[in-house]
Backbone atoms as SQL, in Angstrom:
CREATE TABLE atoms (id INTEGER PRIMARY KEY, chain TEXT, resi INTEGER, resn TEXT, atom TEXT, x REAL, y REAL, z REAL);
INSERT INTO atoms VALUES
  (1, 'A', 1, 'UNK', 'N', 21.684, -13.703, -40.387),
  (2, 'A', 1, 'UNK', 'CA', 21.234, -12.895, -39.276),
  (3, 'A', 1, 'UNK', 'C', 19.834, -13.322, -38.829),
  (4, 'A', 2, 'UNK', 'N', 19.039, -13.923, -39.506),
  (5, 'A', 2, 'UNK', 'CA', 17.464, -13.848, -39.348),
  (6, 'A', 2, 'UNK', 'C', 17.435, -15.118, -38.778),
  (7, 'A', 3, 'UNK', 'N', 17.617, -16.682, -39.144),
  (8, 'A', 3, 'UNK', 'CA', 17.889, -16.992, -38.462),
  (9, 'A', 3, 'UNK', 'C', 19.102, -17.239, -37.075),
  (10, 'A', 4, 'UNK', 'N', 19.590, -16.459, -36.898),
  (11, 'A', 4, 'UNK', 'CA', 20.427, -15.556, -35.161),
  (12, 'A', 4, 'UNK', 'C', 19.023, -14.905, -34.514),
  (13, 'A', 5, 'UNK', 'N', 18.509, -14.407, -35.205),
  (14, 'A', 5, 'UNK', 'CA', 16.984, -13.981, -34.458),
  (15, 'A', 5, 'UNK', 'C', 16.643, -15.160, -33.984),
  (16, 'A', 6, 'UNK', 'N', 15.909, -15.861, -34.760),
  (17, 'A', 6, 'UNK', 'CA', 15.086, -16.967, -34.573),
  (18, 'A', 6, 'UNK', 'C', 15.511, -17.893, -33.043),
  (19, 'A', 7, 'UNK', 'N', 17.172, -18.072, -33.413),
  (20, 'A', 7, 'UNK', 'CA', 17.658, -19.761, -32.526),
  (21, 'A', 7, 'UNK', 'C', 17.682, -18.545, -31.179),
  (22, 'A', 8, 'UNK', 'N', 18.105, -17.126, -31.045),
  (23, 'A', 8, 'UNK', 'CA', 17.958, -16.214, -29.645),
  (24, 'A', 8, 'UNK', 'C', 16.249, -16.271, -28.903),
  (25, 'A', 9, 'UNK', 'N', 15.527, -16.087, -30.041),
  (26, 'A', 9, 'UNK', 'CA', 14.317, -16.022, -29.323),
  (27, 'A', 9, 'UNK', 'C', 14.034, -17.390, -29.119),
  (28, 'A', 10, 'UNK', 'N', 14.148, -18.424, -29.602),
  (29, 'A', 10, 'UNK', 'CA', 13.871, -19.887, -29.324),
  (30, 'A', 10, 'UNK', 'C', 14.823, -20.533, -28.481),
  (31, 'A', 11, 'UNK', 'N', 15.784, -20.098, -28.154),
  (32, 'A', 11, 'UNK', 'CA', 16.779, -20.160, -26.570),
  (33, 'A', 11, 'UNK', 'C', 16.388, -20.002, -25.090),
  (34, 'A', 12, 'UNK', 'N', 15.811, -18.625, -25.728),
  (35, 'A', 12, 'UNK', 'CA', 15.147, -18.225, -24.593),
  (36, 'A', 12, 'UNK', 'C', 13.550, -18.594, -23.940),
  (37, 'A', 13, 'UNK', 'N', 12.756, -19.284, -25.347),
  (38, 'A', 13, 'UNK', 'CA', 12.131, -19.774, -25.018),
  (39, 'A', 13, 'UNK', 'C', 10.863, -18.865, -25.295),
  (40, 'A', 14, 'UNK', 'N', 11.082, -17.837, -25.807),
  (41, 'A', 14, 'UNK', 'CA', 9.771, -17.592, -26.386),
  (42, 'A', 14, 'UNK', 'C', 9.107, -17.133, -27.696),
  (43, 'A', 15, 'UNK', 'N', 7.886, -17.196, -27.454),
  (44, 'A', 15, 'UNK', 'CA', 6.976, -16.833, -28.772),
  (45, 'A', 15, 'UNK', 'C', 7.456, -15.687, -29.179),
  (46, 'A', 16, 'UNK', 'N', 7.060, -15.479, -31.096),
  (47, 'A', 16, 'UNK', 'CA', 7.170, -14.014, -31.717),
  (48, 'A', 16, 'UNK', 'C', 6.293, -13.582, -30.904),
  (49, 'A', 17, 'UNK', 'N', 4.909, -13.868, -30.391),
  (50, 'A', 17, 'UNK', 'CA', 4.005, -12.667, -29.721),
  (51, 'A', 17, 'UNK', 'C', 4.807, -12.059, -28.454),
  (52, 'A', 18, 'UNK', 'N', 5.639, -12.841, -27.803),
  (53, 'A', 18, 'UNK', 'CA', 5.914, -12.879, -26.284),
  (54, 'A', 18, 'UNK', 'C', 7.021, -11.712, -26.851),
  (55, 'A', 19, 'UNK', 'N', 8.211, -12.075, -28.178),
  (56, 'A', 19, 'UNK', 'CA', 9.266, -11.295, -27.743),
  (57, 'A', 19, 'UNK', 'C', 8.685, -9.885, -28.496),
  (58, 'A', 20, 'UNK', 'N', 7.812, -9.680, -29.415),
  (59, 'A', 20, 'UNK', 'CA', 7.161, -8.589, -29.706),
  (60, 'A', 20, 'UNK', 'C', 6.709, -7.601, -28.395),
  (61, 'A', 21, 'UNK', 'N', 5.912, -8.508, -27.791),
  (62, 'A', 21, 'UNK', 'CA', 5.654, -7.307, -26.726),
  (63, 'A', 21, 'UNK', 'C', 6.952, -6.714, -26.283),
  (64, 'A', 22, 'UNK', 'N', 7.893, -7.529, -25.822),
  (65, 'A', 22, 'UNK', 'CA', 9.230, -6.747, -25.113),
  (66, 'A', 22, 'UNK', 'C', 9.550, -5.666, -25.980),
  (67, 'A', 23, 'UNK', 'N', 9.497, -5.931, -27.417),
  (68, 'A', 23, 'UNK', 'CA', 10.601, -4.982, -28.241),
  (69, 'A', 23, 'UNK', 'C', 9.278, -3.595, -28.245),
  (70, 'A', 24, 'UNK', 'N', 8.225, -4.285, -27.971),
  (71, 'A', 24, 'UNK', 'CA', 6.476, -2.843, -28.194),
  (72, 'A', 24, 'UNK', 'C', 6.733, -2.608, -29.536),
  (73, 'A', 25, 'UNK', 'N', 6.165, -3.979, -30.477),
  (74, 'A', 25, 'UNK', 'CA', 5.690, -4.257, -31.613),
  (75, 'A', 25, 'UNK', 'C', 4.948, -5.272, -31.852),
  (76, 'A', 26, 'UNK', 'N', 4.305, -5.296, -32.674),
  (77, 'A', 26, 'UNK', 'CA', 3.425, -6.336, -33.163),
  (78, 'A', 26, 'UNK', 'C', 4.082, -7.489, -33.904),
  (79, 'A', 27, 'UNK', 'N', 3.117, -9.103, -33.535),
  (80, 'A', 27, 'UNK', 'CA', 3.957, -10.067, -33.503),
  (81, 'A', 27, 'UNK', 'C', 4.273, -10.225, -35.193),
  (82, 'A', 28, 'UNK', 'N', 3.654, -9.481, -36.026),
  (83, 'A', 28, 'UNK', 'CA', 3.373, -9.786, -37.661),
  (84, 'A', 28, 'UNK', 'C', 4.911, -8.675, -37.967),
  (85, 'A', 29, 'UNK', 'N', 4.905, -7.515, -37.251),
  (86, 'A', 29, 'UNK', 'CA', 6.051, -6.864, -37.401),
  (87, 'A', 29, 'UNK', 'C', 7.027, -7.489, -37.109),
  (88, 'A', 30, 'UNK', 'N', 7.685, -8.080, -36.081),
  (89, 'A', 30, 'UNK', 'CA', 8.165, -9.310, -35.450),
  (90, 'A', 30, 'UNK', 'C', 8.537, -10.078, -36.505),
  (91, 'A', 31, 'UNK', 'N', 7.710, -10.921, -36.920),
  (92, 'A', 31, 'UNK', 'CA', 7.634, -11.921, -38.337),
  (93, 'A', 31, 'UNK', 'C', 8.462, -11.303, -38.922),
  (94, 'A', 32, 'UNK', 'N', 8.484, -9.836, -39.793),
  (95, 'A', 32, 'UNK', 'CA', 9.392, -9.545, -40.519),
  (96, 'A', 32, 'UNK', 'C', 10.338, -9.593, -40.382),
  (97, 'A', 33, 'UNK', 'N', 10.806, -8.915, -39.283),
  (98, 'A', 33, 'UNK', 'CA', 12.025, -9.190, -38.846),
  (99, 'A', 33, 'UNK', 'C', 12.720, -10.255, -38.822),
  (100, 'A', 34, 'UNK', 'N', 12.184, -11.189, -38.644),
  (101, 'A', 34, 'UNK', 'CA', 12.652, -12.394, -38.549),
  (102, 'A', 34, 'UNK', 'C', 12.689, -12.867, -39.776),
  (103, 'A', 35, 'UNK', 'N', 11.901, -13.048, -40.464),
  (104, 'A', 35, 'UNK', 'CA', 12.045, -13.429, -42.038),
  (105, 'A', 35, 'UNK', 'C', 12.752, -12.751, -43.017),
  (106, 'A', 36, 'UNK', 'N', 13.846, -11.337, -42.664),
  (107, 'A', 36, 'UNK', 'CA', 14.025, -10.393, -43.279),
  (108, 'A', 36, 'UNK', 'C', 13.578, -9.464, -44.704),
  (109, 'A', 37, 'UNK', 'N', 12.089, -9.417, -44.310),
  (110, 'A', 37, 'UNK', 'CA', 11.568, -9.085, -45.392),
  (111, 'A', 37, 'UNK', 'C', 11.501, -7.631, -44.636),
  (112, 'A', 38, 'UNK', 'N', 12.095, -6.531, -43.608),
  (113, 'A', 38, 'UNK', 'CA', 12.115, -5.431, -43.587),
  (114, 'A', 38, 'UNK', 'C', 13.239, -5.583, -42.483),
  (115, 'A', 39, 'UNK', 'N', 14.023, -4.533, -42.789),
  (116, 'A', 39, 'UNK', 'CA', 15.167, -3.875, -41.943),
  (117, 'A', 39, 'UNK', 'C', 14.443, -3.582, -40.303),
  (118, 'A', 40, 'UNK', 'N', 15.536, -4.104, -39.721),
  (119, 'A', 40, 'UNK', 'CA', 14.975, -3.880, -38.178),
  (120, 'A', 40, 'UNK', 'C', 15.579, -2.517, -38.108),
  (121, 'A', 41, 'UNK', 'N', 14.778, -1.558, -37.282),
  (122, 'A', 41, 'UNK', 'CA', 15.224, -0.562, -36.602),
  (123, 'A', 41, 'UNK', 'C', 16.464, -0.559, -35.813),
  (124, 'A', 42, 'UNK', 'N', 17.323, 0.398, -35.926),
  (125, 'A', 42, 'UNK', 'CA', 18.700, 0.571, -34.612),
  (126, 'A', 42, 'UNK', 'C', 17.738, 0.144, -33.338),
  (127, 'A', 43, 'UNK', 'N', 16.400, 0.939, -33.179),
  (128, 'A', 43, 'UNK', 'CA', 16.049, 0.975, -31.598),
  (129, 'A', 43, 'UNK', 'C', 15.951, -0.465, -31.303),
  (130, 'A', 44, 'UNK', 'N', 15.607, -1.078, -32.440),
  (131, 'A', 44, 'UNK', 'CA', 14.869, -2.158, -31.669),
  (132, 'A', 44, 'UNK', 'C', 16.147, -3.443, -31.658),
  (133, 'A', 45, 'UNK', 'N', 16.979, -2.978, -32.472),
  (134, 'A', 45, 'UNK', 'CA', 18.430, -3.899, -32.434),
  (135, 'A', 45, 'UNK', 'C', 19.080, -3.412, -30.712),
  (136, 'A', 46, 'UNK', 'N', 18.878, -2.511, -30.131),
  (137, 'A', 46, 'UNK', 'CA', 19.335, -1.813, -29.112),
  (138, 'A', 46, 'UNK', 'C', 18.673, -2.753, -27.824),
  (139, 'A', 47, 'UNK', 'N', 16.991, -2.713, -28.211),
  (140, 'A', 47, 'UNK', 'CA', 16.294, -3.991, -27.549),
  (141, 'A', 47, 'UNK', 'C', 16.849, -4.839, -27.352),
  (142, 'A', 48, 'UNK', 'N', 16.766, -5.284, -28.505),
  (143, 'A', 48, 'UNK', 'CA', 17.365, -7.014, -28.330),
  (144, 'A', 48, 'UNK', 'C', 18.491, -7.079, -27.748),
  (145, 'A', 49, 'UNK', 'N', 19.791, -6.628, -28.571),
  (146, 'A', 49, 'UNK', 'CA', 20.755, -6.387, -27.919),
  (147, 'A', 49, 'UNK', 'C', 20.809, -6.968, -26.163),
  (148, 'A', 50, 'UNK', 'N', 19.999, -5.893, -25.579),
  (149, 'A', 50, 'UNK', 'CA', 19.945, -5.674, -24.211),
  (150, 'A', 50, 'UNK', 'C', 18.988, -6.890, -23.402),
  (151, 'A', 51, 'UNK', 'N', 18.396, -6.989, -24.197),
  (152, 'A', 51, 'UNK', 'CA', 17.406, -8.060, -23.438),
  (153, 'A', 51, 'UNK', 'C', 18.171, -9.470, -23.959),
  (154, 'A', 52, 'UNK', 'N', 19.092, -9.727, -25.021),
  (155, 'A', 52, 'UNK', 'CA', 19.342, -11.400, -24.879),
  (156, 'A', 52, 'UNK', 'C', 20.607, -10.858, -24.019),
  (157, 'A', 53, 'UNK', 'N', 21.093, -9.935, -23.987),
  (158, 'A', 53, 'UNK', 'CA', 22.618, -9.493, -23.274),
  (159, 'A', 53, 'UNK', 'C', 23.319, -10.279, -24.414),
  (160, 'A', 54, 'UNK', 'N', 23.634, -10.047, -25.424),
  (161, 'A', 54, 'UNK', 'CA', 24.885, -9.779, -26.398),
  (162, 'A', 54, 'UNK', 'C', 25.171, -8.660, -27.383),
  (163, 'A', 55, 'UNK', 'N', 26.445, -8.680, -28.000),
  (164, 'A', 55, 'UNK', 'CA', 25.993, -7.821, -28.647),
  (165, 'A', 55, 'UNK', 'C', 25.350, -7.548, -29.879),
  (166, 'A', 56, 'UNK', 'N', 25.347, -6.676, -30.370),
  (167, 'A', 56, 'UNK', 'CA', 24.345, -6.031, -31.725),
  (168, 'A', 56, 'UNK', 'C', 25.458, -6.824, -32.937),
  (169, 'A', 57, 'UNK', 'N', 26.964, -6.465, -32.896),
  (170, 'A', 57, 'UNK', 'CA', 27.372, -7.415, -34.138),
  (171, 'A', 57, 'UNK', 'C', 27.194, -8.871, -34.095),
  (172, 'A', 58, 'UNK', 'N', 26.882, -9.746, -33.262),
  (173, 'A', 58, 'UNK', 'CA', 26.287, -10.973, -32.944),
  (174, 'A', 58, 'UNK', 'C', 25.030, -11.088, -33.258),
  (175, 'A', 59, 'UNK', 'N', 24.322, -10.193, -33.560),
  (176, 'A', 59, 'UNK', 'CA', 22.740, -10.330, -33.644),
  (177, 'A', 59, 'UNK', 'C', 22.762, -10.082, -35.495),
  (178, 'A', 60, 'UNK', 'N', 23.460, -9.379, -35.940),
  (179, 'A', 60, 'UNK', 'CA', 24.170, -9.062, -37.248),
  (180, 'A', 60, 'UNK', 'C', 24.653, -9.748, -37.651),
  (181, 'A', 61, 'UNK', 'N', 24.821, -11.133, -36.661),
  (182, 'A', 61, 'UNK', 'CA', 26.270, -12.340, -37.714),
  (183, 'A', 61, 'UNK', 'C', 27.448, -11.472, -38.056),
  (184, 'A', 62, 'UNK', 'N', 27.905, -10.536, -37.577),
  (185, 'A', 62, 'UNK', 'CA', 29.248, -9.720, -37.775),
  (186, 'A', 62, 'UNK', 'C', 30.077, -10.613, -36.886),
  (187, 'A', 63, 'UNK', 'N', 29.951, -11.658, -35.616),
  (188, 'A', 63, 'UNK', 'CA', 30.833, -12.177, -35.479),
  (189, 'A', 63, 'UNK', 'C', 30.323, -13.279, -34.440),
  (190, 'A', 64, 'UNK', 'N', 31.169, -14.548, -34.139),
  (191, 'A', 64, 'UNK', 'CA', 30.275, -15.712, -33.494),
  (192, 'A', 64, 'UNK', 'C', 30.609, -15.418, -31.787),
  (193, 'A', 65, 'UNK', 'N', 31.132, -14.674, -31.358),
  (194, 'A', 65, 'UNK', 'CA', 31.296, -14.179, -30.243),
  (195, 'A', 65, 'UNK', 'C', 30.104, -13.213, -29.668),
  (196, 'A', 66, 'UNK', 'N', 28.964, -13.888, -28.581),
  (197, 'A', 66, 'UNK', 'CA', 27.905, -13.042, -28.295),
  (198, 'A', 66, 'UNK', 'C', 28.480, -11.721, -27.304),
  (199, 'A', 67, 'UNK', 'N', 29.562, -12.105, -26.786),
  (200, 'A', 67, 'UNK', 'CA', 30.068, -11.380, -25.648),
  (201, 'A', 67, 'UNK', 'C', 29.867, -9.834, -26.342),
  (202, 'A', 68, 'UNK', 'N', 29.340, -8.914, -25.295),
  (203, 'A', 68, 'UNK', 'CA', 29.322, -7.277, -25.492),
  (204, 'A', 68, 'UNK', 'C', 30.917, -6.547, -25.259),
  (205, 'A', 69, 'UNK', 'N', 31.415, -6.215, -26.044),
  (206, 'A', 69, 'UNK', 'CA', 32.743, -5.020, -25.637),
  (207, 'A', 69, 'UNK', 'C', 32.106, -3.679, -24.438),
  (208, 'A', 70, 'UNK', 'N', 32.726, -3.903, -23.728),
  (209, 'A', 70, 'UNK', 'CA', 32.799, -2.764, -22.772),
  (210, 'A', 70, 'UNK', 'C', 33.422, -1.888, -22.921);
C-alpha cells in the first residue's frame, strides 16, 4: 500500500509538501503515511481517494483496478 502512495503522488507529480497541503497535514505527517509507520485516517483516505480519482481499495492494494464503483 505505501508504496501505491508513493508511485500516485509521484504520477502526479508532486512533492510530500505539495500533497500534504491538499490532504491539510504536515509534510513529516505525510512521511508517515507513506512509510507506514502510522495508520492513515478514513478522512484522509477519503482525500486521496478523491483527489487521485480512484478508489480507496486501490489505494489499500485491495485490488489493481483504480476504477471507483458507482
Amino acid at each position: 500500500m505505501y508504496e501505491r502512495l508513493r508511485n500516485l503522488r509521484e504520477d502526479h507529480d508532486l512533492k510530500q509538501r505539495e500533497i500534504a497541503e491538499i490532504l491539510n497535514c504536515s509534510q513529516r505527517v505525510y512521511s508517515n503515511y507513506e512509510r507506514g509507520d502510522i495508520d492513515i485516517p478514513t478522512e484522509i483516505l477519503i482525500k486521496m481517494s478523491d483527489y487521485y480519482n480512484v478508489s480507496i481499495d486501490y489505494i489499500l492494494n485491495q485490488t489493481n483496478n483504480p476504477n471507483r464503483q458507482n
